[in-house]
C-alpha positions in Angstrom: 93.9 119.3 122.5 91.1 118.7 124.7 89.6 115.5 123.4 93.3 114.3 123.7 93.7 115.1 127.1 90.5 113.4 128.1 91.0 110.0 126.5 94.8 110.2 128.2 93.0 110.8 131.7 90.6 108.2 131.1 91.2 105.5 133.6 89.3 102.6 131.4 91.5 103.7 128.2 94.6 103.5 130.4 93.7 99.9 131.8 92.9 98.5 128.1 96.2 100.0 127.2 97.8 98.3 129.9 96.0 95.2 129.2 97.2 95.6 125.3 100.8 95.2 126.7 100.4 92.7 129.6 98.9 90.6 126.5 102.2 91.0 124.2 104.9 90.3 127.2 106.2 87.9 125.1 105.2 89.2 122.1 109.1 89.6 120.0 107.0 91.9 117.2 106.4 95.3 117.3 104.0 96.2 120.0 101.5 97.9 120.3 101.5 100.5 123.7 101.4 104.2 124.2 104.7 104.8 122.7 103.2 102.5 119.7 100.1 104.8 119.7 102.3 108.2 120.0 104.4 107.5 117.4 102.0 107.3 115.2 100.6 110.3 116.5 103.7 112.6 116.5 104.4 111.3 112.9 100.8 112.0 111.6 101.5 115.4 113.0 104.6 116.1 111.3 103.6 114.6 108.2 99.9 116.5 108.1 102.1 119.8 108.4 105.0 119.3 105.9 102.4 118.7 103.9 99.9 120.9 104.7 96.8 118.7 105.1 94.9 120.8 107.7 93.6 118.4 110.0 93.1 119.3 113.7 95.9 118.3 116.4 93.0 116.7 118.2 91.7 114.6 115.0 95.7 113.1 114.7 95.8 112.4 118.0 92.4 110.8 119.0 92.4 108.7 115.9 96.1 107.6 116.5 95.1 106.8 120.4 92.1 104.6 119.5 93.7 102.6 116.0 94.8 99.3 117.7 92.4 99.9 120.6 90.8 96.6 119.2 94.0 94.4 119.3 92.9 92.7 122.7 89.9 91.3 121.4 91.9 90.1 118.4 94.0 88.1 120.8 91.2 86.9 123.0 88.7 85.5 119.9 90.8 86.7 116.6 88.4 89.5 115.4 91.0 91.7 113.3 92.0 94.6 115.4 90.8 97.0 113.1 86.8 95.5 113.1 87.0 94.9 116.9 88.3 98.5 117.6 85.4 100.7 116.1 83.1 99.5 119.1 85.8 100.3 121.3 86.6 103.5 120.0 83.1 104.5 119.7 82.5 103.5 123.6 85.6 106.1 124.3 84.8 108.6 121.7 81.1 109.0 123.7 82.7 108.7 127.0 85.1 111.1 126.1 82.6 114.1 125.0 83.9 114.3 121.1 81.8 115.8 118.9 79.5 113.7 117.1 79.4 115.0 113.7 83.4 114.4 113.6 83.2 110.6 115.0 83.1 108.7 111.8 86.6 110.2 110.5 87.8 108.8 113.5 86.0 105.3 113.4 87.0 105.1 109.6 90.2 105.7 110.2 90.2 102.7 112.4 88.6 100.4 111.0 90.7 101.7 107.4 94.4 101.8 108.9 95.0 98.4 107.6 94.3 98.4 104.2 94.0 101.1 101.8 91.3 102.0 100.1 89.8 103.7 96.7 88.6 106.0 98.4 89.3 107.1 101.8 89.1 110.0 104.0 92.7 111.9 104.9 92.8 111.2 108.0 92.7 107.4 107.5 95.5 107.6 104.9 97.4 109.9 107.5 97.0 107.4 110.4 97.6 104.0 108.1 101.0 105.6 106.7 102.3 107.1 110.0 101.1 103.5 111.7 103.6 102.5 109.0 106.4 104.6 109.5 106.6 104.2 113.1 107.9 100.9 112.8 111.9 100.9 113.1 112.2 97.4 111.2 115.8 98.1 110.2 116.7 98.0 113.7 114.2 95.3 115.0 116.0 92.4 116.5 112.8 90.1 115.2 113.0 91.3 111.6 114.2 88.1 110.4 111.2 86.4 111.5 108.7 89.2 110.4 105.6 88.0 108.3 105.9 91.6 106.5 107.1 91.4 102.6 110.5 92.6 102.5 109.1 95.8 100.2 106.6 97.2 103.3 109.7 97.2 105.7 111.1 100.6 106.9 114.8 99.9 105.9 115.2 103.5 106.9 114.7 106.4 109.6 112.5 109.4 108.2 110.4 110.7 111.4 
């Protein structure tokens, strides 16, 4: 996983990811860290080979890296996290060598991991439901206060 590698050696992706969590200290949600953004990862993985969705290693992990890249700029002027982290991602995507032609999976499945879509690519629904399933909200100790509908809620463990 050599794009992977490279954007977890890359000393500005580590400082925004650092500034990402300095930002939610107080923050009694879910965060949103590395753990956040290897969960997702890990769970994307598992999930694109029970069910046999042949996406790269690489493609899970890069995309699951960058998806909340954008959440600093959404608390610093409100842009939603999902429009402000394409820029971003694009920025580390170039610095980062990865192949061009295979760039716009990843920034759609950025700016896409909110929301679905009619049509979408798989790699945005894979990164939208593991972003989903990484979320322990039967054991959060702010689930009471939660702005999530009771019916997106993970009442259960599965990855």
């Amino acid at each position: 996983m050599i794009y992977t590698d490279r954007l977890l050696s890359n000393p500005k992706y580590l400082d925004l990811v650092s500034e990402i969590e300095k930002a939610e200290l107080n923050r009694i949600f879910c965060g949103h860290n590395l753990d956040h953004f290897m969960d997702v990862a890990r769970i994307g993985r598992i999930i694109n080979c029970e069910e046999n969705i042949g996406l790269s290693a690489d493609d899970i992990y890069v995309a699951a890296l960058l998806h909340d890249v954008g959440r600093l700029q959404e608390y610093e002027d409100g842009t939603p996290h999902d429009e402000a982290g394409v820029p971003i991602a694009l920025s580390f995507l170039e610095e980062i060598a990865y192949p061009e032609e295979k760039r716009t999976a990843i920034l759609e499945a950025i700016s896409g991991h909110r929301r679905q879509a009619e049509e979408e690519s798989l790699l945005t629904e894979l990164i939208r439901k593991a972003d989903k399933l990484s979320r322990p909200c039967f054991n959060c100790p702010a689930r009471s206060q939660c702005n999530w509908p009771e019916s997106k809620k993970n009442k259960s463990f599965r990855y």
